[in-house]
MARLUM-753416 format. One line per 5 residues: number of its first residue (from 1); their letters; for each residue x, y, z of C-alpha. Coordinates in Angstrom, 1 decimal, padded with zeros to 4 digits. Each point is the difference from the previous one (the first is absolute). Example, Ala and Ser with C-alpha at 12.3 -4.5 7.8 and 13.67 -1.06 7.14 Angstrom:
1) AS) 012.3:-004.5:007.8 ~ 001.4:003.4:-000.7
//
This chain:
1) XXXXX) 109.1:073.6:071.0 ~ 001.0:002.2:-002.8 ~ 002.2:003.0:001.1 ~ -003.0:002.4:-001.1 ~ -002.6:-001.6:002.0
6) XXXXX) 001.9:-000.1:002.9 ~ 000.9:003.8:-000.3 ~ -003.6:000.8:-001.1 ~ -001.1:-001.8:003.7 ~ 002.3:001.7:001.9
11) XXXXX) -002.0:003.4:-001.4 ~ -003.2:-001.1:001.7 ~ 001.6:-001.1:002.7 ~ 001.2:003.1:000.3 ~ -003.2:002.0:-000.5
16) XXXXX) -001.5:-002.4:003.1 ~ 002.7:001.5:002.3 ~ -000.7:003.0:-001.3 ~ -003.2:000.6:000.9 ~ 000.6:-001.3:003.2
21) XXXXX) 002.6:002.8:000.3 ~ -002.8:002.3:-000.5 ~ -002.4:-001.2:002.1 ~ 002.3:001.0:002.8 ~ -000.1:003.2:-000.4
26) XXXXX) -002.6:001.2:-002.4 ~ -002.6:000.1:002.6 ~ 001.9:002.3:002.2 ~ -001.4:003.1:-002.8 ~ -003.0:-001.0:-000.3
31) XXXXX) -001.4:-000.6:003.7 ~ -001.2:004.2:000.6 ~ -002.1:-000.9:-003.5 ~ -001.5:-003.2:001.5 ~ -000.9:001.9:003.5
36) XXXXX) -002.1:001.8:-001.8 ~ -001.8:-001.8:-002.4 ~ -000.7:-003.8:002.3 ~ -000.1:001.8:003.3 ~ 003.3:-001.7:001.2
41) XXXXX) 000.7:001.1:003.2 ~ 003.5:000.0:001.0 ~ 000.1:-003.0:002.0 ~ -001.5:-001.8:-003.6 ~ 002.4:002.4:-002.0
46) XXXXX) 002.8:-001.7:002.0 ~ -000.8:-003.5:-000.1 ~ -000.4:000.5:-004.2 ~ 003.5:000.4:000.0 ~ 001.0:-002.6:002.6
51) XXXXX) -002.1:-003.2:-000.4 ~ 002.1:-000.1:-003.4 ~ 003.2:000.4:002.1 ~ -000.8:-002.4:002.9 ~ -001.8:-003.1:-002.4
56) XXXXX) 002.9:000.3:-002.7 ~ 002.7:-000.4:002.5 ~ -001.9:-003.1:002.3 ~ -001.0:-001.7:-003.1 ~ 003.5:-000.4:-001.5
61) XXXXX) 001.9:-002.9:001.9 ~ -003.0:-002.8:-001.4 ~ -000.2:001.8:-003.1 ~ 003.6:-001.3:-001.4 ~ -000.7:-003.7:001.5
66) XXXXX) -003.6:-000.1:-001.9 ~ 002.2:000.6:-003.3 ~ 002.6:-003.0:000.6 ~ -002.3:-002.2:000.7 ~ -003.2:000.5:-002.6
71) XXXXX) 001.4:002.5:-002.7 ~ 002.3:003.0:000.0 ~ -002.1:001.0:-003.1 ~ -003.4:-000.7:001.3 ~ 000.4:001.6:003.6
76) XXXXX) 001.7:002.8:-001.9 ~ -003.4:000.6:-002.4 ~ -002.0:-001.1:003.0 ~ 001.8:003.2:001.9 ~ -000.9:002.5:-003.5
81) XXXXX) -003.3:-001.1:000.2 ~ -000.8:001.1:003.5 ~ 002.1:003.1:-000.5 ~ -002.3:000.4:-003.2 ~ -003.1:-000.6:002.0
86) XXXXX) 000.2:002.6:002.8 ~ 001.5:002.7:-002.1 ~ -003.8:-000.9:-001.9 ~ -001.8:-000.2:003.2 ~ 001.7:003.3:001.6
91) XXXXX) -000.8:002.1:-003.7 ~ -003.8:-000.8:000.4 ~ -000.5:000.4:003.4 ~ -001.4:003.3:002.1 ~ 000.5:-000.3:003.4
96) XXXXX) 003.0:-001.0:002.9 ~ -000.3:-003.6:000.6 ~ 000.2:-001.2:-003.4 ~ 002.6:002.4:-001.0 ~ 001.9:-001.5:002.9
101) XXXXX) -000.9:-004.1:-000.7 ~ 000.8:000.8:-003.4 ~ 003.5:001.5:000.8 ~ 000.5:-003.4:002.2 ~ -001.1:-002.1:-002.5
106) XXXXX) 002.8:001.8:-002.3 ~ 002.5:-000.5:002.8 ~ -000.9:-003.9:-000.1 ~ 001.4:000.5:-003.6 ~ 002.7:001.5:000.4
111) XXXXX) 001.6:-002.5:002.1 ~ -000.2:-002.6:-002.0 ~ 001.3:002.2:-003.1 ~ 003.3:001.1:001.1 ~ 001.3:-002.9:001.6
116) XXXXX) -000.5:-002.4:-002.4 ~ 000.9:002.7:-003.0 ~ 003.3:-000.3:001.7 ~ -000.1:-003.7:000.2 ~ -000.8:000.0:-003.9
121) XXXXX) 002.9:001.3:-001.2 ~ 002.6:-002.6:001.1 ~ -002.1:-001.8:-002.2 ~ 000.4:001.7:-003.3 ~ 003.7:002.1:000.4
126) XXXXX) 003.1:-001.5:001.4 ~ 003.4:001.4:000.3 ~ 000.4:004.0:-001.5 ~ -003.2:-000.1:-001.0 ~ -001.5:-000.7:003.4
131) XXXXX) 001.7:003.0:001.3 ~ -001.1:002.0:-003.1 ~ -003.8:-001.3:000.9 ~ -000.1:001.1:003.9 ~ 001.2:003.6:-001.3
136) XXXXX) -002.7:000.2:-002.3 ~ -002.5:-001.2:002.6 ~ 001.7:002.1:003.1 ~ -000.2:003.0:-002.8 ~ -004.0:-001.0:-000.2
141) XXXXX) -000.6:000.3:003.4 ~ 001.8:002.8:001.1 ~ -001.7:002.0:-003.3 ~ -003.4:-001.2:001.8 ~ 000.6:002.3:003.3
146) XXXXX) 001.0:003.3:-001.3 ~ -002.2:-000.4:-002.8 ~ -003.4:-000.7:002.0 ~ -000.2:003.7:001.0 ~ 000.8:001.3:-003.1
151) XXXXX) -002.5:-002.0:-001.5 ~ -002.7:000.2:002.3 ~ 000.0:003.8:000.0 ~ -000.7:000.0:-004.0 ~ -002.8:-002.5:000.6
156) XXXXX) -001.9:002.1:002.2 ~ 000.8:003.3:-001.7 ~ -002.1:-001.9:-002.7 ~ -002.0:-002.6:000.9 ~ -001.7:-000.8:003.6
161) XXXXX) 001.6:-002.1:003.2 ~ -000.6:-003.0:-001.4 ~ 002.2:000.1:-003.1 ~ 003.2:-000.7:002.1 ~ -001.6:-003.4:000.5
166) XXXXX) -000.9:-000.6:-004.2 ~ 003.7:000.7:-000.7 ~ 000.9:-003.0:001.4 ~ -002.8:-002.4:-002.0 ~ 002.1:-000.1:-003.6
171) XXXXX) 003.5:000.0:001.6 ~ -000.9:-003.1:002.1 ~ -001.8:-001.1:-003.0 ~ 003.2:000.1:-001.9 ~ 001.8:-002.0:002.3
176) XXXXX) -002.4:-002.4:000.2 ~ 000.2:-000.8:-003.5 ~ 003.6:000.0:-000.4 ~ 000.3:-002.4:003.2 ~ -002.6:-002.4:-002.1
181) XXXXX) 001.8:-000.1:-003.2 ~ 003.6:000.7:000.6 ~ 000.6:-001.7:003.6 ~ 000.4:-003.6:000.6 ~ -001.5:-001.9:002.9
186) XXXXX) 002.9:-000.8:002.5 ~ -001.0:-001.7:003.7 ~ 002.1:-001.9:002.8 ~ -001.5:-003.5:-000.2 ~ 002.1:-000.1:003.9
191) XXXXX) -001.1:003.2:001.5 ~ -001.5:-000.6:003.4 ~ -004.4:-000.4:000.3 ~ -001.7:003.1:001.2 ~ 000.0:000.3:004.0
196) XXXXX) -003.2:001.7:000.8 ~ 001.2:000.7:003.8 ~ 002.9:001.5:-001.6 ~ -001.3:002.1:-002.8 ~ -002.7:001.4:002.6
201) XXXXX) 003.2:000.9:002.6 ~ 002.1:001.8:-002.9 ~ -003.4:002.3:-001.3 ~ -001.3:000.5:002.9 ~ 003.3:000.9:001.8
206) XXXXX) 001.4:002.2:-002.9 ~ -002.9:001.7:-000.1 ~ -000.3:001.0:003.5 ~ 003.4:000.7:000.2 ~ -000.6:002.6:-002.8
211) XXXXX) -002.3:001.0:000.9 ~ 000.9:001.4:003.2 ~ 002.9:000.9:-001.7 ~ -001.7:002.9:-002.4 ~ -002.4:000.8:001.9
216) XXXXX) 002.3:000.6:003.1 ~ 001.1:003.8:-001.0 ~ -003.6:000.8:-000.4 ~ -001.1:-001.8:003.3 ~ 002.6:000.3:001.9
221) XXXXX) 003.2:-002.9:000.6 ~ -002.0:000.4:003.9 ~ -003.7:-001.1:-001.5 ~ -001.2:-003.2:001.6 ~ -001.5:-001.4:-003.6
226) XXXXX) 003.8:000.6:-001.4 ~ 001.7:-001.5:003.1 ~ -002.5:-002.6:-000.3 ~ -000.5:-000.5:-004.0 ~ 004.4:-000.1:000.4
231) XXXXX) 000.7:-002.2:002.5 ~ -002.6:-002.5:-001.6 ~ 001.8:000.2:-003.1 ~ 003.2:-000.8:001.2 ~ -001.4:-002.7:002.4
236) XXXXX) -001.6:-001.7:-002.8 ~ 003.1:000.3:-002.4 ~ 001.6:-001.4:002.7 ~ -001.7:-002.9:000.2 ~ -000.2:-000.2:-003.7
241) XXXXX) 004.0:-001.0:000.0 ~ -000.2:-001.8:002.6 ~ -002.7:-002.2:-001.9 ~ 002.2:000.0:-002.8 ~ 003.0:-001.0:001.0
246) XXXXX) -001.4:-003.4:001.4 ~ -001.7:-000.6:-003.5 ~ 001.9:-002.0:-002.2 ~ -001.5:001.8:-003.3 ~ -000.8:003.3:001.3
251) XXXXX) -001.7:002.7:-001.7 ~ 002.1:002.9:001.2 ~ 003.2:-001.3:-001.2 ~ 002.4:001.3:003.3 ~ 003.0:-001.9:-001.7
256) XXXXX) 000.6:001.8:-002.7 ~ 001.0:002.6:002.2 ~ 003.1:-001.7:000.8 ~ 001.2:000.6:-003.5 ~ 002.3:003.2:000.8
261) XXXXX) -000.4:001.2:-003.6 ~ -004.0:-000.1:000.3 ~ 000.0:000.9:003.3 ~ 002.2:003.4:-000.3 ~ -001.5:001.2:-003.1
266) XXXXX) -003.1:-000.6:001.5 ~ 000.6:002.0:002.9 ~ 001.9:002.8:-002.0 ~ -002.6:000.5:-002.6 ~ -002.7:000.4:003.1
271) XXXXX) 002.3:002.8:001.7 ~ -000.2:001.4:-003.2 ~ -003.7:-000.3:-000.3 ~ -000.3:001.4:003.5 ~ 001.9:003.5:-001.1
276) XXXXX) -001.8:000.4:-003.2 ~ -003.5:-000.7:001.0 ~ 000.9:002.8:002.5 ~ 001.1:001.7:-002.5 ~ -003.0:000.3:-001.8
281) XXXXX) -002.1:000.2:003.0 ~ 001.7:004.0:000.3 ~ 000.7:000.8:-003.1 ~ -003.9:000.5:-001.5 ~ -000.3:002.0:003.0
286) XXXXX) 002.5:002.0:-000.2 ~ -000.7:000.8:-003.7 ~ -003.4:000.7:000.8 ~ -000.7:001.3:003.0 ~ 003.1:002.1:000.3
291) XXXXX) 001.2:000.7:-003.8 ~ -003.7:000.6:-001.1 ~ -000.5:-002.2:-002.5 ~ -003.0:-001.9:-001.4 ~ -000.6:-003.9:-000.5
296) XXXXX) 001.3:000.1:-003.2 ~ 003.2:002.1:000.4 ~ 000.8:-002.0:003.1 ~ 000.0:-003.0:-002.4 ~ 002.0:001.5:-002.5
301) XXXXX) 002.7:001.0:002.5 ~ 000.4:-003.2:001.6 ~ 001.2:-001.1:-003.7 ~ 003.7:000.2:000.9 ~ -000.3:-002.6:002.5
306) XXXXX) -001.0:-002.1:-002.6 ~ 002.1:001.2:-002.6 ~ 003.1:-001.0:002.1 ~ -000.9:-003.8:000.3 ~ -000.6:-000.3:-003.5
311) XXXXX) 003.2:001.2:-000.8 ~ 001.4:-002.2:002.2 ~ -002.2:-003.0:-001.3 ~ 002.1:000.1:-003.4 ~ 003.3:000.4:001.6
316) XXXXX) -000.7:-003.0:002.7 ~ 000.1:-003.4:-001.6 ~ 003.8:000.8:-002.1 ~ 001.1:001.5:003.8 ~ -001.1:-002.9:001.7
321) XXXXX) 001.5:-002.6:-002.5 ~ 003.6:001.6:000.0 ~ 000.1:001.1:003.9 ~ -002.7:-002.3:002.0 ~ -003.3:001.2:002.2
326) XXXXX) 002.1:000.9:003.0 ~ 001.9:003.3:-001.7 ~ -003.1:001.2:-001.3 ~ -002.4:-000.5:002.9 ~ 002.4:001.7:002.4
331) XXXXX) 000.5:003.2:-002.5 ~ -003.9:000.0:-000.2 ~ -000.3:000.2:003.4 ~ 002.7:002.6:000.7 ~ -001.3:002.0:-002.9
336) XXXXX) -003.7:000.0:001.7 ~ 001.6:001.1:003.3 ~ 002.1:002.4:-001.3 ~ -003.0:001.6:-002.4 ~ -002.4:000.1:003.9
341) XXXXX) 002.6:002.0:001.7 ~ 000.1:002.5:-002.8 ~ -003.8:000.0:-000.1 ~ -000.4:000.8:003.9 ~ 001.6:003.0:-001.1
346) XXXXX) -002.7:001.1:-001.7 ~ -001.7:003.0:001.1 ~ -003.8:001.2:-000.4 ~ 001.1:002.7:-002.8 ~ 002.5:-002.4:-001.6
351) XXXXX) -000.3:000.0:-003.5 ~ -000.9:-003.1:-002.2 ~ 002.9:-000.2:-001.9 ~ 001.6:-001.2:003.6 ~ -002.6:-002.5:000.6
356) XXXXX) -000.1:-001.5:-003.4 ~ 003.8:-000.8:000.6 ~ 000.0:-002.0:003.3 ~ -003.2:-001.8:-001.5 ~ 001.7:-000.4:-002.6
361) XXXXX) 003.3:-002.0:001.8 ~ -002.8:-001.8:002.2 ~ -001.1:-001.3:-003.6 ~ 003.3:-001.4:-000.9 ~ 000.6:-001.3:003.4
366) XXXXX) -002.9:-001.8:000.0 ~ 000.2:-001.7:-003.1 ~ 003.5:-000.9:001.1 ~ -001.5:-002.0:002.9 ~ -003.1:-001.5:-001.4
371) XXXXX) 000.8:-001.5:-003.0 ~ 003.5:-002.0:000.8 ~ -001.4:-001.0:003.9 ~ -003.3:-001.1:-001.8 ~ 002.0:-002.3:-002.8
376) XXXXX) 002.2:-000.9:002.6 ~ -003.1:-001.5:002.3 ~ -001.8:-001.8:-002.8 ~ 002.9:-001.2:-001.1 ~ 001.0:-002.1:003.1
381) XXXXX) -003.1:-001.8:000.2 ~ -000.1:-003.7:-000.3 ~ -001.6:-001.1:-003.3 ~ -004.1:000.2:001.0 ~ 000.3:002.2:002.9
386) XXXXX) -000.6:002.6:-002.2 ~ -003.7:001.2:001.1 ~ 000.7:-000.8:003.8 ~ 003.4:002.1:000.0 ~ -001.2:003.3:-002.0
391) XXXXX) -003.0:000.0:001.9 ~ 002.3:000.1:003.6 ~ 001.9:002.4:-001.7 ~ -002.9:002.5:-000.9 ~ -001.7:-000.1:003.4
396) XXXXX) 003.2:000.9:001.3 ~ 000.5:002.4:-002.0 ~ -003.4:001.5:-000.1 ~ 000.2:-000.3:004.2 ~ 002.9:002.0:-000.3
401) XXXXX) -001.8:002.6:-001.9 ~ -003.2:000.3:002.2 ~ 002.4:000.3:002.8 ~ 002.1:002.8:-001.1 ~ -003.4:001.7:-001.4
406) XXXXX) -001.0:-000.3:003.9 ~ 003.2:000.7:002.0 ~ 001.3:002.5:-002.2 ~ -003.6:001.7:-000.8 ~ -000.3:-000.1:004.3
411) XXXXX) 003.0:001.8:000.3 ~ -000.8:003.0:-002.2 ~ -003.4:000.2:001.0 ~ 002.1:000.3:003.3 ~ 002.3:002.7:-001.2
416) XXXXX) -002.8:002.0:-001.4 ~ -001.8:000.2:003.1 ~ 002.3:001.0:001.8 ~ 001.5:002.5:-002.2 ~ -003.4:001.6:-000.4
421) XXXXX) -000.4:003.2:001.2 ~ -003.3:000.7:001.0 ~ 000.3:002.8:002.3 ~ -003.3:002.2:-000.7 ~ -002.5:-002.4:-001.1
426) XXXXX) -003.0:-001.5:002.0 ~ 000.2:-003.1:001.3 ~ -002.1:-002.0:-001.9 ~ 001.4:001.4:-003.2 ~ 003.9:-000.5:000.9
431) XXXXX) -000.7:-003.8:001.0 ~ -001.8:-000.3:-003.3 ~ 002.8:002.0:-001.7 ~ 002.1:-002.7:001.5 ~ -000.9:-003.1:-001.6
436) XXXXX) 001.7:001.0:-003.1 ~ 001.7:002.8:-002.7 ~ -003.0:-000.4:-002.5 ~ -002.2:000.7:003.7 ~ 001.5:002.9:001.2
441) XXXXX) 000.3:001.7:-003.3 ~ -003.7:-000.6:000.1 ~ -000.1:001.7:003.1 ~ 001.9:002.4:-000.4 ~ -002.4:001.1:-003.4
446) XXXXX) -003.2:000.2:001.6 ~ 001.4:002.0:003.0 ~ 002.2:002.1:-002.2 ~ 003.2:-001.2:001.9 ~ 003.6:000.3:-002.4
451) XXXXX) 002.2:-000.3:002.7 ~ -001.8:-003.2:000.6 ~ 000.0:-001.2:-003.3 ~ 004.0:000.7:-000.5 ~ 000.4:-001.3:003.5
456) XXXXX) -001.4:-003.4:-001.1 ~ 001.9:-000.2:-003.4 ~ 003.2:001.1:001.7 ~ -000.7:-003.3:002.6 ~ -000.9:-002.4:-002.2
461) XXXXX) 003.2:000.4:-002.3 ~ 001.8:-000.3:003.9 ~ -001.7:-003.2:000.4 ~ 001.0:-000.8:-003.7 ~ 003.3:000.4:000.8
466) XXXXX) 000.2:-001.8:003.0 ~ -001.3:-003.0:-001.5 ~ 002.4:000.5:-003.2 ~ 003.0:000.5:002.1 ~ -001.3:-003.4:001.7
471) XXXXX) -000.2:-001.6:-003.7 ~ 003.5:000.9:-000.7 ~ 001.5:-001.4:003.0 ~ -001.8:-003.5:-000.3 ~ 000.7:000.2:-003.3
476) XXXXX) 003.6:-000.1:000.5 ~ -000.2:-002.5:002.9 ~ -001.3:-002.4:-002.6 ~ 002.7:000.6:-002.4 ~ 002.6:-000.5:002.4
481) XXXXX) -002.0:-003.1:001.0 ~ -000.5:-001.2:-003.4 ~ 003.7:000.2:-000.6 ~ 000.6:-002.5:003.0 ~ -002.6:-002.3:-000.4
486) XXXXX) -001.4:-000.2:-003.5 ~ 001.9:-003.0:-001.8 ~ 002.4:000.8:-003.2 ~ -001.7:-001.9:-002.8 ~ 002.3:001.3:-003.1
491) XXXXX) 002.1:-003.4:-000.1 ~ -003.7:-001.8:000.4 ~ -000.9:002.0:-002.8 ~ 003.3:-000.7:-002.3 ~ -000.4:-003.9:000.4
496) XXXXX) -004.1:000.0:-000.3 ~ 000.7:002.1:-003.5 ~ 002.9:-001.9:-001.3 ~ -002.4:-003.1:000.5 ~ -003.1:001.2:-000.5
501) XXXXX) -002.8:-001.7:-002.3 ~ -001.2:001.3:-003.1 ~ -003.4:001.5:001.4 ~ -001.9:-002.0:-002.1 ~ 001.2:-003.5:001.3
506) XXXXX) -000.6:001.6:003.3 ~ -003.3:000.8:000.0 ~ -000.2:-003.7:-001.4 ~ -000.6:-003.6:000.3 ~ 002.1:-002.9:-001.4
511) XXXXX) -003.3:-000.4:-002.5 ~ 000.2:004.5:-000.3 ~ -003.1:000.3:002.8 ~ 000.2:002.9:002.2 ~ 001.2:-001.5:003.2
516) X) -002.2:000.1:002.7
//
């Protein structure tokens, strides 16, 4: 494939992570606009969000398999077009439910669009440029999050709730067309035949396991549906490997696990995943509930998170070439510790300039960590295992995130509570006060209450705190870790360069085919 075409694919690629990105977050802004105008309660309100979460995550480990064995290409478009179809399906609709099954239907999607996105591009870039590829597509995705609430607020300062749906309808669009034209087909003619038993004991178990897992803050870690919902998940997970491992083809491929440079990056790109989807579980809040400002101004301050991993996406692939992964994952990791201690410092009248910085060195950590432990993974994969190895590697990954979303969120709804003082206030209006900062500020409003209202701000950056300070000490466990454990690739590197294959005759045949 021409050099043009292949670069011209990776940009709708791209846009496909993208707008996954955003649909992680852009709801968040406009759920207070879709309570009112579908009745969404906030039991409805709350699934909205999650079924996306909880169906994206379960759906993942069959998702890469599907692609080996019938089509990386046509499981990838198969994945646009579902993402296309409930992002049409939750525009037109008026009520709960639908909003909901369409929001599932778009989770369905997702799953199959990032894994096998990542299991493309082994296909089209080798060497440098492979590298060069997972920044730009790391870059994509973490534009996606901070840019979902920037974006949703000026769609509904504009147009109505359903807009944050249409966005998505010519960006998947795009990608579509550039995976039609610009991506050849690529399968596993070995990969394994689907195992119903065990495709039903991966979604079903991942997705009680999450669930339980976001809804436990809410619920309670105590609730009998949680208890119940987690222990089922990890029961059936259970017997999912055990299934597995007596399968001589199996579908969740355990083995490549023994690969230490799969394994490690694996596992240090989901601690990474697990601070900064905590990360960005606090910061909205913190922003809006406590610095006062709006949907959009929220987004727009959340841009130096970004800004710092796209820095660091140029700089990566010429660092990793001349030093190896391991260097670079371990600064990336000490660099995100470091910048969460210096954020737990952060006070409720703290300026932005302060803030802007540690998001800032977050940014560069993070990109630090992504891109190299993410070329590093896809990289070690057998020839074929392509699909079946990204797609362990992003439900990993994406359990890591729901679970420091859930632990971390638990522990400063924890904080908060406990900080709160409510001294003065009835009853019924402190336990209400209690179930969050945007709920006692209510409070404190309608029963002309300051000290309450400075009270819950003043708790809520505690809790904030408390769960950056914990950010920055896992962060630099992992770094120390990562220095032990993460293999040193640069000679691997040297050698694979000095013999590498002109790209084209790569990507080829003996007769010039694309290799399949």
């Amino acid at each position: 494939m021409a050099l043009k075409n292949r670069w011209l694919a990776l940009v709708g690629l791209t846009i496909s992570i993208l707008v996954i990105g955003f649909d992680l977050t852009i709801l968040n802004v406009a759920l207070p606009t879709m309570a009112a105008d579908i009745g969404a309660d906030t039991g409805e309100l709350q699934w909205i969000v999650d079924s996306y979460a909880v169906v994206y995550a379960a759906a993942m480990l069959p998702a890469g398999l599907l692609g080996d064995r019938f089509g990386r290409r046509k499981l990838l478009v198969t994945g646009l077009v579902i993402f296309l179809a409930g992002s049409v399906l939750g525009a037109v609709v008026d009520t709960p439910g639908p909003v909901i099954a369409a929001r599932t239907i778009m989770g369905v999607g997702a799953a199959l669009i990032m894994p096998l996105t990542l299991s493309v591009i082994p296909t089209l870039f080798k060497g440098k440029e492979q590298t060069k590829a997972i920044a730009v597509i790391t870059v994509g995705m973490s534009v996606g999050m901070p840019l979902g609430p920037l974006v949703s607020g000026w769609l509904l300062d504009h147009f109505w709730w359903g807009s944050v749906f249409v966005f998505n309808i010519p960006l998947v669009a795009i990608g579509i067309v550039a995976c039609l034209l610009l991506i050849p087909e690529t399968r596993d003619a070995s990969a394994p035949s689907i195992d119903m038993l065990s495709t039903v004991l991966g979604i079903l178990g991942l997705g009680a396991l999450i669930y339980g897992v976001i809804e436990a803050p809410a619920e309670g870690w105590g609730d009998p549906v949680i208890i119940g919902s987690m222990v089922a998940g990890v029961l059936m997970l259970v017997g999912l490997v055990m299934r597995e491992r007596r399968q001589s083809h199996p579908m969740v491929d355990l083995e490549l696990l023994k690969n230490p440079a799969y394994r490690w990056n694996t596992i240090i790109a989901t601690l990474a995943m697990f601070v900064f989807m905590g990360l960005m579980f606090v910061l909205p809040q913190y922003l809006q509930a406590v610095q006062g400002h709006d949907a959009f101004g929220t987004g727009l301050r959340l841009m130096p998170l970004m800004a710092g991993t796209i820095i660091v996406a140029r700089a990566v692939p010429p660092l990793t070439a001349r030093f190896g992964t391991r260097p670079l994952v371990v600064a990336g990791v000490a660099l995100m510790g470091l910048a969460m201690l210096l954020g737990s410092t952060t006070e409720a009248d703290t300026g932005y300039g302060f803030t802007a910085l540690w998001m800032t060195l977050t940014g560069l950590g993070i990109g630090f960590v992504l891109v190299p432990a993410l070329d590093s993974a896809l990289a070690s994969l057998p020839r074929g295992r392509e699909g079946t190895g990204s797609g362990l590697m992003t439900t990993i990954r994406q359990v890591g995130g729901a679970f420091g979303i859930a632990l971390l969120g638990s522990m400063l709804n924890g904080s908060f509570t406990d900080k709160l003082d409510t001294t003065g206030v009835p009853e019924q209006a402190a336990e209400a006060a209690k179930e969050s900062v945007v709920a006692a500020q209510t409070v404190a409003a309608k029963l002309d209450l300051p000290q309450l209202a400075q009270s819950a701000e003043s708790s809520f950056v505690h809790g904030m705190g408390v769960v950056l300070l914990v950010c920055g000490i896992a962060g630099l466990a992992t770094a120390v870790l990562s220095a032990f454990v993460l293999p040193n690739d640069r000679k691997e590197k040297e050698t694979q360069e000095a013999g590498e294959q002109p790209l084209a005759e790569s990507l080829s045949g003996p007769a010039g085919g694309v290799r399949q």
